[in-house]
C-alpha positions in Angstrom: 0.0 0.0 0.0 1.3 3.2 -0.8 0.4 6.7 1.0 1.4 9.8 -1.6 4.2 12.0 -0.4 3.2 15.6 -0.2 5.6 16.4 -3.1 3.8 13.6 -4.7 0.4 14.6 -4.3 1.2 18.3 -5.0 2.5 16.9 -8.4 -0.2 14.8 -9.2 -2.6 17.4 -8.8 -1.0 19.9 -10.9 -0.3 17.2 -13.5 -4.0 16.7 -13.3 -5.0 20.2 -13.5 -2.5 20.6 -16.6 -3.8 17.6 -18.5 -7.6 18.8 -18.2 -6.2 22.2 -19.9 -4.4 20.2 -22.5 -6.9 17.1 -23.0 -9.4 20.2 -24.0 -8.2 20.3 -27.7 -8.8 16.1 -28.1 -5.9 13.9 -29.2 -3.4 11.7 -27.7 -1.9 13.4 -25.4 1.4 13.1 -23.2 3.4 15.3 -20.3 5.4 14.9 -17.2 4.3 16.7 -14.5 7.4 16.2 -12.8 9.5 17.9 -15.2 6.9 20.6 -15.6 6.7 21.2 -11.8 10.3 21.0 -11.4 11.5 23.5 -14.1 8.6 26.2 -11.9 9.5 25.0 -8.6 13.1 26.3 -9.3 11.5 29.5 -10.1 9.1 29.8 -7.1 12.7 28.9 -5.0 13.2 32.7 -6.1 9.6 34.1 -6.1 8.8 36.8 -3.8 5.5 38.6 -2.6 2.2 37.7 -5.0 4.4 35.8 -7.7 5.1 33.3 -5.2 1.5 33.4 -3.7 0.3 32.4 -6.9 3.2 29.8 -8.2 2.7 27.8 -4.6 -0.6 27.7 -5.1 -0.6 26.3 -8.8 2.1 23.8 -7.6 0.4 23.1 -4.3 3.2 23.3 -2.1 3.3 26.1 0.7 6.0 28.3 -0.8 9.5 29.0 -1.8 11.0 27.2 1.2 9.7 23.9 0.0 10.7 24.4 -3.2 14.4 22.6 -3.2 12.7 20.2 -1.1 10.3 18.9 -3.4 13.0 19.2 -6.2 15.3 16.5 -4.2 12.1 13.8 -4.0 12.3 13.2 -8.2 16.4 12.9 -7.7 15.8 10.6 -5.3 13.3 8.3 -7.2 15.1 4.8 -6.9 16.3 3.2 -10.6 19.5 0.8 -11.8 19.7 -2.6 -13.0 17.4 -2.8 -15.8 15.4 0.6 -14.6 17.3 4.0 -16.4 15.7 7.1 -14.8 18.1 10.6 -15.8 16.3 13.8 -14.2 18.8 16.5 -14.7 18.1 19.9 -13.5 20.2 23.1 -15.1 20.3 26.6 -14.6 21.8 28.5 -17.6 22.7 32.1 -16.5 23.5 35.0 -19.2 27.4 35.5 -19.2 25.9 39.4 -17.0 23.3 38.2 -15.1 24.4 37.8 -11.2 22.4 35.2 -9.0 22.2 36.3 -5.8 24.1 33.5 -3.6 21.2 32.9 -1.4 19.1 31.4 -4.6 22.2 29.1 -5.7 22.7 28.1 -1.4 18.9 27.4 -2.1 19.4 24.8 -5.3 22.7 23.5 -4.2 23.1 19.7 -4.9 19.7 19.6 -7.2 20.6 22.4 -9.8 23.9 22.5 -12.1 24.8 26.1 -13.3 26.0 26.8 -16.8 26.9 30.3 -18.4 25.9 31.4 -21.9 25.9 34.6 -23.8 22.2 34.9 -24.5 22.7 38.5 -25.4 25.3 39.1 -27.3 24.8 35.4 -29.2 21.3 34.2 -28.8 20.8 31.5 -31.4 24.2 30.1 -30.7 22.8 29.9 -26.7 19.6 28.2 -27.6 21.3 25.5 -29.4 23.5 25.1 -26.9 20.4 24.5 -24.4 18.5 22.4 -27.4 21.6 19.9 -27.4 22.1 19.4 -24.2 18.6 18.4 -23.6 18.6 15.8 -26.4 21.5 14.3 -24.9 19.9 14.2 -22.1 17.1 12.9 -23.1 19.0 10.1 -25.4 18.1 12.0 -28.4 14.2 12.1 -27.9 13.6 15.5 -27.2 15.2 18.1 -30.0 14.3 21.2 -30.8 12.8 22.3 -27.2 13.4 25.7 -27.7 11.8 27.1 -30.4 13.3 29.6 -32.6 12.8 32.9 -31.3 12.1 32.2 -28.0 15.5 33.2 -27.2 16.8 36.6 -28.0 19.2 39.1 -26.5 16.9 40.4 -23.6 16.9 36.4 -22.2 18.4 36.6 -18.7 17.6 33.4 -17.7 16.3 29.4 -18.5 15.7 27.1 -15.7 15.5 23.6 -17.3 14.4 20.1 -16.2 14.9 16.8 -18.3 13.8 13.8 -18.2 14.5 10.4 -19.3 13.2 7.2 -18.6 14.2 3.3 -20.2 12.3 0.6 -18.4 11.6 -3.2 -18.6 8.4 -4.4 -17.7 8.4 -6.8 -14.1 6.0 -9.0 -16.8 6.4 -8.9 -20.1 4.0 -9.1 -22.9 5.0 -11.9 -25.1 5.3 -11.1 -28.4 3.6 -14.1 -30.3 0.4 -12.7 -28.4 0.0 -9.1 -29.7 -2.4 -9.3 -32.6 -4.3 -6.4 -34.4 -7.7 -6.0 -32.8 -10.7 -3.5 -33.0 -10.5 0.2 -30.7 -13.3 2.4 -30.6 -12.3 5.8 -30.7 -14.9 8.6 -29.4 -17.3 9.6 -32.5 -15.3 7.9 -35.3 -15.5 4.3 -36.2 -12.9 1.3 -35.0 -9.7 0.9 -36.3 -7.7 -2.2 -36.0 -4.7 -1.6 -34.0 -1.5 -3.9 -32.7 -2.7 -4.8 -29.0 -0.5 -6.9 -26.9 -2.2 -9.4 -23.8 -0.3 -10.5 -20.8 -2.1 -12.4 -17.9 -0.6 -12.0 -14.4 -1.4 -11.2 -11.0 -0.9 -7.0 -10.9 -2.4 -4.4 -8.7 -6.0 -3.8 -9.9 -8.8 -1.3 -8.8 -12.2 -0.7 -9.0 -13.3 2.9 -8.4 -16.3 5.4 -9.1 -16.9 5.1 -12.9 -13.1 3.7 -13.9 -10.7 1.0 -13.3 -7.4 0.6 -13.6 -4.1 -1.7 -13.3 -0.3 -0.7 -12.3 2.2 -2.7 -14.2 5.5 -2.9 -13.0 8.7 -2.1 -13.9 11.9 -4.5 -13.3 14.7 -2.6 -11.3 13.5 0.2 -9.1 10.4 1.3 -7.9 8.6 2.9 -10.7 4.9 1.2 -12.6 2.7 2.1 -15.3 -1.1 2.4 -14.4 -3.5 1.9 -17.0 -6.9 4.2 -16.1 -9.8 3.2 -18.4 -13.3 4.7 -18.2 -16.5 3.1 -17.9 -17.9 5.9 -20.1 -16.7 8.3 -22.6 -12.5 9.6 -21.7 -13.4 13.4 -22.6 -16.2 13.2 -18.8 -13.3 12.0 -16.9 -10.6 14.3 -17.6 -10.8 16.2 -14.3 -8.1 16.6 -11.7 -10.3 15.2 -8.8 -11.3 12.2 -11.4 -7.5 11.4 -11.9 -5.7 11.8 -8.8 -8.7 9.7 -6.9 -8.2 7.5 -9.5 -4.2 7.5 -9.0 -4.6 7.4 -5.0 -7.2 4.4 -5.3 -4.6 2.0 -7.4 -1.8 3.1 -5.3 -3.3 2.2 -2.2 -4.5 -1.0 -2.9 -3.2 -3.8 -1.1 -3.3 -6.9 -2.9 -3.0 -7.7 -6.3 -5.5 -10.2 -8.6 -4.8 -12.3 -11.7 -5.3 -9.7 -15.2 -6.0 -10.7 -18.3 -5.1 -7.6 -20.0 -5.4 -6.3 -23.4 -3.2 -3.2 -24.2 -2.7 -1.0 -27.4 1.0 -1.0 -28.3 1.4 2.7 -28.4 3.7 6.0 -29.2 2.9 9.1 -28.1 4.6 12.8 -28.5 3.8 16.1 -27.9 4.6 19.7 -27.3 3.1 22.5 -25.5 3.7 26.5 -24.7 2.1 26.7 -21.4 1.7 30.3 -20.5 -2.0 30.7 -21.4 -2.2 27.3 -19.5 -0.6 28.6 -16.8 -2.1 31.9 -16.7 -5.8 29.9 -16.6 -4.7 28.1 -13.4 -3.8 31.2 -11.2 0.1 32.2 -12.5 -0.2 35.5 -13.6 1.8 38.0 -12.0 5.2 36.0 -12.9 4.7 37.0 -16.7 4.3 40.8 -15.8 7.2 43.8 -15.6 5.5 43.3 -11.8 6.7 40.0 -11.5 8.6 39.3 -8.2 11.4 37.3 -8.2 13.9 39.3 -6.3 15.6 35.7 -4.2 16.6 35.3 -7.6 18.7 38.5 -8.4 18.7 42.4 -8.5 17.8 42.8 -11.7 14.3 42.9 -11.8 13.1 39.5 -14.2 10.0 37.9 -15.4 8.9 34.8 -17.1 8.7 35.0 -20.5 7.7 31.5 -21.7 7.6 28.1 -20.5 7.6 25.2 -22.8 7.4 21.6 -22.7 8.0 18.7 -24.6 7.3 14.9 -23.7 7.5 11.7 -25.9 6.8 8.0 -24.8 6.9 4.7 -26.4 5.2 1.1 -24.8 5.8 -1.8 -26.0 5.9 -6.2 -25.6 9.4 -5.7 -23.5 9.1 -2.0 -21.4 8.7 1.7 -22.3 11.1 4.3 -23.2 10.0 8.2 -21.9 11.7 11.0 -22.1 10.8 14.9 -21.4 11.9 18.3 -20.9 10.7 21.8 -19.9 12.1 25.1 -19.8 11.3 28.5 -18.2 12.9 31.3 -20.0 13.2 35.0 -18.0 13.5 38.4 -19.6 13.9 41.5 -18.0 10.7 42.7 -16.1 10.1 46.4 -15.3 11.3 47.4 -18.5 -16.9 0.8 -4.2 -14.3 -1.8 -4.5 -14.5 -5.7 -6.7 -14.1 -8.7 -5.1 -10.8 -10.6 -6.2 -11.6 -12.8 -8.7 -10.0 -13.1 -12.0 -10.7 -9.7 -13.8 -10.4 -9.3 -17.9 -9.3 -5.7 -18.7 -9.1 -5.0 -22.5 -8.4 -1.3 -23.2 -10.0 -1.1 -26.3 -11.0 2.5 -26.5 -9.4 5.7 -25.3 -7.6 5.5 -21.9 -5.3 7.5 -19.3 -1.5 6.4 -18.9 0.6 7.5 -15.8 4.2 6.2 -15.2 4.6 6.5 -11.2 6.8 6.2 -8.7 5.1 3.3 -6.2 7.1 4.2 -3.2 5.9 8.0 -3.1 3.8 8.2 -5.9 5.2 10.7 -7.5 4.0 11.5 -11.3 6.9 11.1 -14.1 4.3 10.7 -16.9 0.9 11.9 -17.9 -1.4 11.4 -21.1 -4.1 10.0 -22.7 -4.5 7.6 -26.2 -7.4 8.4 -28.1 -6.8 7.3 -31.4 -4.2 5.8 -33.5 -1.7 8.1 -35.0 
């Protein structure tokens, strides 16, 4: 049985409040809230005054002390063996821009600092930034920063990446995925490659859903599987997912699954700043933006962006993701346990989760075949 973390049910949340903004438009959708949370937490580390009012409150977490705390919980998310997990966090400061030492005493250990010369050679600095996150990210996320985005009145980008190569505790065997029907909302079926496994998981019965957590070999980290009894666009609430999270997570023994999953591959990229400003962040993107922890020179966010990509298959799942938040100048009832048979056969929620805090790496949703 697992009890979220704070940090963890802080992230969940705000992943779940993020992916009702984004699941608005339809599609197959995927983020990491994680990443997302972590590339503003280092900026709410900095926030003072309203700005920080509002980014705590977004991020549920009290406020810019708990920042570097919650930052150290994804660091610490346990991997090796077969299990890869990367989660770098980097701070890349304009070759005249002076961080005041109290901020860097504040990041120590979670944040690496790099210098670039985002104002006298902008383009050269956001390639810079670019390649370092594919590496990062083995080569799945390029092009995070969009042309433009940086330009010679960039002070600051806080980024976050993450990358993510996992086996599956029970694999799917191969010789059983065959092409079978899924029922997308208001279209007709489609055949598509779905793979079956059979094993005893975690499995939970809640209001209108149920779900299964599927393991990973080698740490602590699981996929759960959320299906809907009715149509996915009515259950794209925060309240709907995070209950639905919390309810798989606590559950405290597993049944035998006949499962039925769609191979899938899903990527995606957002500009959140109209997201963000809908969920309460507003002040951080105006000249009266407060983020003097940060340094003298009066700054402001100017975008935030995010990318995520993910990939399931027979043997594991590869993930990967990265966000970025660039600062200009500012001022200027439960089943019994018999045998269940779960076949995913029309659209569905994904989450990829820590099981010992419950911490949210991975969001999305599969609607319809690519």
């Amino acid at each position: 049985m697992t009890m979220l973390s704070p940090v963890a049910h802080a992230d969940t949340a705000f992943g779940a409040d993020l992916h009702a903004k984004l699941a608005e438009a339809g599609g197959n959708i995927v983020l990491s809230p994680a990443s997302v949370a972590a590339a503003l937490k280092m900026a709410l580390a900095g926030a003072r005054g309203q700005t920080a009012t509002e980014l705590a409150s977004v991020l549920r977490v009290e406020g810019p002390d708990d920042a570097a705390g919650a930052l150290a919980e994804l660091a610490g998310v346990r991997s090796g063996g077969d299990l890869i997990l990367y989660a770098p966090n980097t701070m890349w400061l304009d070759s005249t821009l002076s961080v005041r030492d109290e901020y860097r005493r504040r990041l120590v250990g979670g944040v690496s600092v790099r210098r670039c010369n985002f104002l006298g050679a902008p383009e050269a600095a956001r390639k810079t930034i670019n390649d370092s996150v594919e590496t990062d990210t083995a080569g799945k996320i390029t092009g995070l920063l969009p042309p433009g985005l940086i330009d010679p009145m960039t002070r600051l980008v806080l980024v976050n990446a993450i990358y993510l190569n996992a086996l599956w505790q029970h694999p799917f065997p191969v010789d059983d995925t065959k092409d079978k029907p899924f029922y997308p909302e208001r279209i007709s079926a489609t055949a598509i490659p779905s793979m079956r496994l059979e094993a005893r998981l975690a499995y939970h019965r809640g209001d209108g859903c149920q779900s299964v957590l599927l393991p990973y070999r080698g740490g602590t980290l699981a996929m759960a599987v959320l299906l809907p009894d009715g149509p996915l666009s009515e259950f794209t609430g925060s309240a709907d997912i995070a209950g639905a999270l919390s309810g798989l997570l606590a559950e405290e023994t597993a049944c035998l699954v006949n499962l039925s999953l769609p191979r899938f591959r899903v990527e995606a990229g957002f500009r959140l700043e109209d997201t963000l400003r809908s969920l309460g962040v507003r002040r951080a993107f105006t000249d009266a933006a407060e983020f003097d922890g940060i340094s003298a020179e009066p700054l402001k966010i100017s975008a935030v962006v995010h990318k995520a990509w993910i990939e399931v298959g027979e043997k594991g799942t590869e993930a990967a993701a990265a966000t970025a938040t660039a600062f200009a100048p500012a001022g200027i009832v439960r089943q019994p346990e018999p045998d269940v048979r779960l076949v995913v056969d029309r659209p569905f929620l994904f989450a990829i989760v820590d099981t010992a805090t419950g911490l949210p790496l991975f969001l999305g949703q599969f609607t319809r075949p690519s």
